[in-house]
Z-matrix of the N, CA and C atoms (Angstrom, degrees):
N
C 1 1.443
C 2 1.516 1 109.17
N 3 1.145 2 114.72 1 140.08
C 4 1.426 3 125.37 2 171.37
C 5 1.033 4 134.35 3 -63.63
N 6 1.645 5 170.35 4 -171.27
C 7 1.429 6 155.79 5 145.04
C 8 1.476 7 101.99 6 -143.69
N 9 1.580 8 115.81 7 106.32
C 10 1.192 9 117.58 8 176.73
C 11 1.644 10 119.32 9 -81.34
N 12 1.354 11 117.38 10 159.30
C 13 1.433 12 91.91 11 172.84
C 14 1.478 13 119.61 12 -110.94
N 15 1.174 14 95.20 13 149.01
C 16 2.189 15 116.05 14 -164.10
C 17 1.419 16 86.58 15 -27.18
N 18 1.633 17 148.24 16 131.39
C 19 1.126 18 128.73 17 112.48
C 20 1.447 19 144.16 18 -44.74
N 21 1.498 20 107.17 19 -13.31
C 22 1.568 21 99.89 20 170.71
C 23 1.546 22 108.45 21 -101.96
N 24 1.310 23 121.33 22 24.05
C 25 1.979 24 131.31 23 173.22
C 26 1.765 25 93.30 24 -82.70
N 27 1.075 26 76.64 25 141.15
C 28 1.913 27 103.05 26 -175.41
C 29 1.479 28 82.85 27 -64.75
N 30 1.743 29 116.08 28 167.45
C 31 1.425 30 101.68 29 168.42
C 32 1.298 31 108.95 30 -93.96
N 33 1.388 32 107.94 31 -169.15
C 34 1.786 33 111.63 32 -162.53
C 35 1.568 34 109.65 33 -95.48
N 36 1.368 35 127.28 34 148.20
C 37 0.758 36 149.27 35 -138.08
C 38 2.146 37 101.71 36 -89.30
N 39 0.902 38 134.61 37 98.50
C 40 1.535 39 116.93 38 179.38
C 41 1.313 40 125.83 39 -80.81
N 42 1.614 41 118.67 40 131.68
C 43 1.352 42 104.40 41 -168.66
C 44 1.489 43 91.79 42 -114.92
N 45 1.645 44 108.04 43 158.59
C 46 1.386 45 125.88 44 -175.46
C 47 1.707 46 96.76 45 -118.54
N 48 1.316 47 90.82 46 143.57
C 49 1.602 48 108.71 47 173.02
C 50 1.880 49 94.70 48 -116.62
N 51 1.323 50 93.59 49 153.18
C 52 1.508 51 126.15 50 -176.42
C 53 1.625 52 98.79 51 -6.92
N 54 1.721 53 105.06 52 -71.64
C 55 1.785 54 108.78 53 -161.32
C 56 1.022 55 111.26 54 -68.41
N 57 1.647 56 132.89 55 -11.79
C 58 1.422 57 116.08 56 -179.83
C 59 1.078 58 106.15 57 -111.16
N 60 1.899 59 131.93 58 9.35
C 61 1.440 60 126.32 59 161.57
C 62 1.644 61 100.54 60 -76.94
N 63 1.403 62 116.36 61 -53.46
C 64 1.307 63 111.29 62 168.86
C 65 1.262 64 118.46 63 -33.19
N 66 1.173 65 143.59 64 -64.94
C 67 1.319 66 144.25 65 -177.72
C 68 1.566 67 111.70 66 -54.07
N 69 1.074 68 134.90 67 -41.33
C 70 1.252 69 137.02 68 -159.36
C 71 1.684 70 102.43 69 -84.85
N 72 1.686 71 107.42 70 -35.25
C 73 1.485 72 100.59 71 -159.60
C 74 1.296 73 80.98 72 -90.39
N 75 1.534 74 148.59 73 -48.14
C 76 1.400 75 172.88 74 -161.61
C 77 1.921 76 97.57 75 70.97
N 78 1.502 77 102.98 76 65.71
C 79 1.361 78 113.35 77 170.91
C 80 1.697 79 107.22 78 -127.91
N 81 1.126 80 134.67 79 141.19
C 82 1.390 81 137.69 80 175.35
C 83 1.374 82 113.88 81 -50.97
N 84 1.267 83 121.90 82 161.09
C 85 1.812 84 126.35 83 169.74
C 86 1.208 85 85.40 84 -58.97
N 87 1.785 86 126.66 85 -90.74
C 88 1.471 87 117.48 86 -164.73
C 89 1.516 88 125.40 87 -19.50
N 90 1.512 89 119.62 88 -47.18
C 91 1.710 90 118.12 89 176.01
C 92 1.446 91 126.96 90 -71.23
N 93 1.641 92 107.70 91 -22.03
C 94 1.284 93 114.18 92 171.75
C 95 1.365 94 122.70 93 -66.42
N 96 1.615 95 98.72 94 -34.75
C 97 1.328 96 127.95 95 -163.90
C 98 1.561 97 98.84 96 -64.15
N 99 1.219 98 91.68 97 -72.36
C 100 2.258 99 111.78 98 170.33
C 101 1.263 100 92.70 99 -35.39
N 102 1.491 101 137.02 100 -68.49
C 103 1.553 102 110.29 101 -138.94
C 104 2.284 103 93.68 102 -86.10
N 105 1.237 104 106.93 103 -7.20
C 106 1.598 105 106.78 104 169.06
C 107 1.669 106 100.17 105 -68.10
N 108 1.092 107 133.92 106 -51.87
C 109 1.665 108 136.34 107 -170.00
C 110 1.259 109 104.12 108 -70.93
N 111 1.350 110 124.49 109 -5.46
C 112 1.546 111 118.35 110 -171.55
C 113 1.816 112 105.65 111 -76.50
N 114 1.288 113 125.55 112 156.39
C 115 1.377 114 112.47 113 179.14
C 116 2.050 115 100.37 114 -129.63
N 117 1.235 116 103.77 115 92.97
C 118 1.336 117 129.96 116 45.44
C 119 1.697 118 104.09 117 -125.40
N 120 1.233 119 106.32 118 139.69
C 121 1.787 120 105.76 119 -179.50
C 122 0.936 121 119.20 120 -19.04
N 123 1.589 122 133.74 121 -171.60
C 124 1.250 123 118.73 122 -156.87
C 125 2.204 124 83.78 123 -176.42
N 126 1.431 125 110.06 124 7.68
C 127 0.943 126 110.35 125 -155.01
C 128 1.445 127 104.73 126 -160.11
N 129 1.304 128 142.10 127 107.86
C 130 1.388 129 163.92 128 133.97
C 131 2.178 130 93.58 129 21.50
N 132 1.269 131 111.74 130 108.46
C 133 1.581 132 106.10 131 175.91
C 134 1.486 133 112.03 132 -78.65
N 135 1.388 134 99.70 133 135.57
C 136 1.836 135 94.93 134 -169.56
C 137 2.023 136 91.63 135 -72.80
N 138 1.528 137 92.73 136 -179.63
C 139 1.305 138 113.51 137 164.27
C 140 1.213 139 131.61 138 -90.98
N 141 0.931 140 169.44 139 -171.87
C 142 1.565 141 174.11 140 148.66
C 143 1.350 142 124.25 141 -100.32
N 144 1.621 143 109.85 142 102.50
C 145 1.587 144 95.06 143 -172.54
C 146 1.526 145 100.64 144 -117.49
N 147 1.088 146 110.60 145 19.22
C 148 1.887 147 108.11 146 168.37
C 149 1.343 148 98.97 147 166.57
N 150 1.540 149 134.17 148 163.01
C 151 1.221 150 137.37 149 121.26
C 152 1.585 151 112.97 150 59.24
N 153 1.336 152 110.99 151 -83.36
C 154 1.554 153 120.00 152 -145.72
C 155 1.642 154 83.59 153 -158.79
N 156 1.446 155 122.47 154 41.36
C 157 1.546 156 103.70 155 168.14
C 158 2.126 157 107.94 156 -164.91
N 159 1.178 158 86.70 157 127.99
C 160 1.457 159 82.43 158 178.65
C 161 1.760 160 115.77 159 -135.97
N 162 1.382 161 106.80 160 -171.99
C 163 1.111 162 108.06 161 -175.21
C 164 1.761 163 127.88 162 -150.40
N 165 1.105 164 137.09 163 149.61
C 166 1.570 165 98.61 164 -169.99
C 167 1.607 166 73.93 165 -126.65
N 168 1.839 167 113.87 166 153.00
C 169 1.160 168 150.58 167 160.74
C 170 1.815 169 99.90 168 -38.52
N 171 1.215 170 116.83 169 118.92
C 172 1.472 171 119.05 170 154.05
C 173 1.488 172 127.84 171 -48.79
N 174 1.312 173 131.62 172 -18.95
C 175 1.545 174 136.83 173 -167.11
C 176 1.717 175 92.87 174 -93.28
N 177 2.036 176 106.05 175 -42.17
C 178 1.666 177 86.10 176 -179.20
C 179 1.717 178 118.58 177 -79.06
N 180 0.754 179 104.40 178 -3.50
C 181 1.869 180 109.63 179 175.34
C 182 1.194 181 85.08 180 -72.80
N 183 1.427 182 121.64 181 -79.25
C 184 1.457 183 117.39 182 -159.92
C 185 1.576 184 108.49 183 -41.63
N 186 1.354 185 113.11 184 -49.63
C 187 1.783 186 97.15 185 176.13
C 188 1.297 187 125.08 186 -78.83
N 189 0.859 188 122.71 187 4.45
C 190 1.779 189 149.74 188 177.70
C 191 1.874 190 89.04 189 -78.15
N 192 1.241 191 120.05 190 -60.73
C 193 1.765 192 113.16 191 -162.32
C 194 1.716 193 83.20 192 -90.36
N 195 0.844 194 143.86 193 -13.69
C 196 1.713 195 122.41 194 -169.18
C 197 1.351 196 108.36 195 -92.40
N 198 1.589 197 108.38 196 -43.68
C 199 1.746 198 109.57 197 146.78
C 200 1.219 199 135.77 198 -2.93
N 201 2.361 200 88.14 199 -64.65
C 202 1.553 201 110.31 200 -158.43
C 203 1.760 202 103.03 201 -75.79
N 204 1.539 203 98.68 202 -38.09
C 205 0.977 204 110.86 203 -173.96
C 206 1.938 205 121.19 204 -38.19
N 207 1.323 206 99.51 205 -78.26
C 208 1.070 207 154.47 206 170.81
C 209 1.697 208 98.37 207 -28.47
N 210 1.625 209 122.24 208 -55.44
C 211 1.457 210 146.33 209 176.93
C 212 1.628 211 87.52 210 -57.62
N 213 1.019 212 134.25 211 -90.29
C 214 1.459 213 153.85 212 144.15
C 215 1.746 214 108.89 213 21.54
N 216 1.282 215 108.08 214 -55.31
C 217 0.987 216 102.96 215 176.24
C 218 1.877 217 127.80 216 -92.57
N 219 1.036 218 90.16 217 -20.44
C 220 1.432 219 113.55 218 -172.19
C 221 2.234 220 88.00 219 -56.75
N 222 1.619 221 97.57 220 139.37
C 223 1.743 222 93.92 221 164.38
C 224 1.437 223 124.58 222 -85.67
């Protein structure tokens, strides 16, 4: 039997690990890292997917640079 998926399910959520947040924001681990230690952050909190490994949601990066963007433009 087949299992289609719900067309009315929100779509799914993408998570980024370390090298492809780097790429997207084009900021180093070390700077990501800094603006996470900042109080109050300054930087999207990853998730926890075990032990020694995490991940942060693709939608908050994306609002993380539209933010930046957006700050950027403002006079």
């Amino acid at each position: 039997m087949k299992v289609q998926a719900n067309p009315s399910a929100p779509p799914a959520e993408t998570l980024l690990r370390l090298p492809a947040v780097v790429a997207r924001v084009g900021l180093k681990k070390s700077a990501i890292y800094e603006m996470l230690n900042r109080n109050p952050p300054e930087f999207p909190r990853p998730l926890k997917l075990g032990r020694r490994a995490v991940c942060w949601p693709a939608s908050k990066i994306d609002q993380w640079i539209a933010e930046r963007i957006q700050a950027a433009e403002r006079p």
